[in-house]
C-alpha positions as CSV (number, residue, x, y, z in Angstrom):
1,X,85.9,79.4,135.8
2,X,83.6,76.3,135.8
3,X,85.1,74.4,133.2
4,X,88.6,73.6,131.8
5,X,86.6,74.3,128.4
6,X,85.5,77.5,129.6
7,X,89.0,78.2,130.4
8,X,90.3,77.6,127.4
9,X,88.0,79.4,125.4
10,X,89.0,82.4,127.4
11,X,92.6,82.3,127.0
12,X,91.9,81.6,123.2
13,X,90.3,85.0,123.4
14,X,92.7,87.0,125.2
15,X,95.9,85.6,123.0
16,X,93.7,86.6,119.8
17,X,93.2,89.8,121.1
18,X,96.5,90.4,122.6
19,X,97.5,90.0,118.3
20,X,95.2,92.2,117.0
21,X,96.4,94.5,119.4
22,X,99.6,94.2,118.6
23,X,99.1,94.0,114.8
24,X,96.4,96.9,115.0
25,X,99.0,99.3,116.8
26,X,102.4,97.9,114.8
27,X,100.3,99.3,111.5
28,X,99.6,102.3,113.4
29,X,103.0,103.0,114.4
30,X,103.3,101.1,117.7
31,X,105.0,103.4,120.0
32,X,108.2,101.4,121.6
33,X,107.0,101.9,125.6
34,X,103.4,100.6,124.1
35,X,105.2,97.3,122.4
36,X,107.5,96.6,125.5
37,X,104.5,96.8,128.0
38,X,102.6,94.4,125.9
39,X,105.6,92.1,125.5
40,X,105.8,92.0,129.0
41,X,102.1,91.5,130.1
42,X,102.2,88.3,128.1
43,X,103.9,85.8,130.0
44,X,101.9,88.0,133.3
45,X,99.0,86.9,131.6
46,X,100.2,83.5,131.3
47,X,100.9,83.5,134.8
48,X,98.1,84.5,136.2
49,X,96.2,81.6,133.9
50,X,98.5,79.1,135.4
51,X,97.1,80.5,138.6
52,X,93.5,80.6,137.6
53,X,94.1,76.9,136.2
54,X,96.0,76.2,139.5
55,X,92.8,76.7,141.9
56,X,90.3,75.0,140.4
57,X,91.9,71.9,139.5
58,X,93.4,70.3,143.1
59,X,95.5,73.5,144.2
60,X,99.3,73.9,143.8
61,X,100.0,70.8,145.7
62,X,98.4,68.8,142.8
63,X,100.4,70.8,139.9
64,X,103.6,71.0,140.3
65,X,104.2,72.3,136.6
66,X,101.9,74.6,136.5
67,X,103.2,76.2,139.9
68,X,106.5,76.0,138.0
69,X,105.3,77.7,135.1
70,X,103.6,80.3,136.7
71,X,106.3,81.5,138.7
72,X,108.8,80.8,135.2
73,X,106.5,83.6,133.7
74,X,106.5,85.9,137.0
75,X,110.5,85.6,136.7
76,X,110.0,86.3,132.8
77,X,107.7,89.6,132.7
78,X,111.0,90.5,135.3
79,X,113.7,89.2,133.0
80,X,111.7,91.0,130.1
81,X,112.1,94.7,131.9
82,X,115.5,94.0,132.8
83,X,116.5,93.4,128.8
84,X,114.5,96.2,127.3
85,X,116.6,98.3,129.7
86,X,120.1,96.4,129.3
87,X,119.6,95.2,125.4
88,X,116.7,96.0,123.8
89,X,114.0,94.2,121.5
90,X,117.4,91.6,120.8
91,X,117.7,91.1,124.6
92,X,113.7,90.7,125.0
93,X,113.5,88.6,121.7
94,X,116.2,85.9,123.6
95,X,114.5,86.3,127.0
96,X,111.0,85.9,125.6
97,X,112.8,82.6,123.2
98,X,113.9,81.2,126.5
99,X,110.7,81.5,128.4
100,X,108.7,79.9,125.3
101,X,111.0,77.0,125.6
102,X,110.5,76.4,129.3
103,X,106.7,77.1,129.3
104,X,106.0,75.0,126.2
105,X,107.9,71.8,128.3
106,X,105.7,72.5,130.7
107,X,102.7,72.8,128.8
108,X,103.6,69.5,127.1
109,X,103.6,67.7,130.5
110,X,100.4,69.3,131.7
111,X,98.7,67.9,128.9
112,X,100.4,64.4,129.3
113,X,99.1,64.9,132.5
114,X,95.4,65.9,131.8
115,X,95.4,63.5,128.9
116,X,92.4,61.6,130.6
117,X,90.4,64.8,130.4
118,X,90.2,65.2,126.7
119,X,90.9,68.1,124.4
120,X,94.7,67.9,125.5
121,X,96.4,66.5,121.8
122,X,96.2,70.4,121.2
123,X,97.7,71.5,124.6
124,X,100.7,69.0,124.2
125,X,101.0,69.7,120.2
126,X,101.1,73.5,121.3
127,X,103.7,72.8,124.3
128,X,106.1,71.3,121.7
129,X,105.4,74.1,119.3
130,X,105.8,76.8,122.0
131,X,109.2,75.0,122.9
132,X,110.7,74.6,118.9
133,X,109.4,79.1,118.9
134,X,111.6,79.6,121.7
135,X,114.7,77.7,120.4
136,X,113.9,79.8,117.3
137,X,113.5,82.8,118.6
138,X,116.7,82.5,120.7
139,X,118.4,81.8,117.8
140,X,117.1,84.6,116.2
141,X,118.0,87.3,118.9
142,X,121.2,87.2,117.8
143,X,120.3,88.5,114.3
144,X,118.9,91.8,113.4
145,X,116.9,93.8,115.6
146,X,112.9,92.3,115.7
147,X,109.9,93.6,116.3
148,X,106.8,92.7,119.0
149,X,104.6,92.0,116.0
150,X,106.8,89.6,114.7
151,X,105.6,87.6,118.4
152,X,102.1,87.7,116.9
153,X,101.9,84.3,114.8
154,X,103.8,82.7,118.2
155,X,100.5,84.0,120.2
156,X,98.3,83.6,117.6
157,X,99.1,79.4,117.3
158,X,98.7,79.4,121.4
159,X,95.0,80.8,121.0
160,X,94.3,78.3,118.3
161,X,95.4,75.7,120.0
162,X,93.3,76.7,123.0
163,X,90.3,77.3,120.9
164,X,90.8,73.8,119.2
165,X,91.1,72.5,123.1
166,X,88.3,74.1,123.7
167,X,85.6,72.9,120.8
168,X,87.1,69.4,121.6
169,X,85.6,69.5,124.8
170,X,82.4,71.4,123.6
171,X,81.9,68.2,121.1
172,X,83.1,65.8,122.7
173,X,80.8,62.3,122.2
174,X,81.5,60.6,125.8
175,X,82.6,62.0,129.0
176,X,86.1,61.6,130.0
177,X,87.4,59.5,132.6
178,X,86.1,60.6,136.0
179,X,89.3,61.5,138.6
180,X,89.8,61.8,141.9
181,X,90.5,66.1,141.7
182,X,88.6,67.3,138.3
183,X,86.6,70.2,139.6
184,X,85.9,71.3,135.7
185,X,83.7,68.4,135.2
């Protein structure tokens, strides 16, 4: 990647198409080892962004968080197998809850961090929106048994609020603030 809006278009693109994916196959019947391998290449996904993000913006020195949250999701897609073994979609629902929480924290603080970059209102709006899902879906866990597709509108809000990130930057008027590590300028 070049740019951070480059960047974010593309994981706007793979969250939409990780929901029609998962909306396509729940209409066609999703099978259950299709749904749990998609649940848990979603936070891989996510960690490998964090990674991408990582090395072209100062290294993991320079993002603490991000570091963070990439290994957070590592530990996740883990955490994810373990519960579809041990509890089921309830186990994988609170799992997947908890890891929302904790990445949308610290997607809130990257873009508190990157706020001199532009585009990041979306990013921090999305962090606290990722983090109220999670509590939700924690909460929820405990209820009747869910569904992957019922994750869909919780992925489908991320890419939006990547691809509204992303146009910011595209029509931006001025240039942001120059800093010392901003290889996406």
């Amino acid at each position: 990647m070049t740019s951070l809006r480059q960047f974010y278009y593309l994981r706007a693109g793979v969250a939409f198409a990780w929901v029609a994916l998962v909306i396509l196959l729940s209409r066609l019947g999703l099978p259950a080892i299709v749904a749990n391998v998609l649940l848990v290449l979603y936070p891989l996904w996510d960690a490998l962004a964090n990674i991408i993000d990582v090395r072209h913006s100062g290294g993991l020195r320079a993002n603490p968080g991000q570091q963070f949250n990439a290994a957070v999701s590592i530990v996740t897609a883990i955490a994810l197998v373990i519960a579809l073994i041990v509890a089921g979609n309830k186990g994988a629902l609170f799992v997947f809850g908890v890891w929302a929480l904790l990445s949308g924290v610290l997607q809130l603080a990257v873009g508190i961090q990157r706020r001199k970059l532009g585009g990041q209102v979306f990013m921090m709006i999305s962090g606290a929106q990722s983090a109220l899902a999670g509590v939700v879906m924690g909460i929820r866990a405990f209820g009747e048994p869910r569904s992957i597709a019922e994750l869909a509108p919780y992925a489908a809000f991320g890419g939006l609020y990547f691809l509204l990130s992303a146009l910011r930057l595209t029509f931006r008027k001025a240039p942001p603030v120059a800093s010392a590590v901003n290889p996406y300028d």
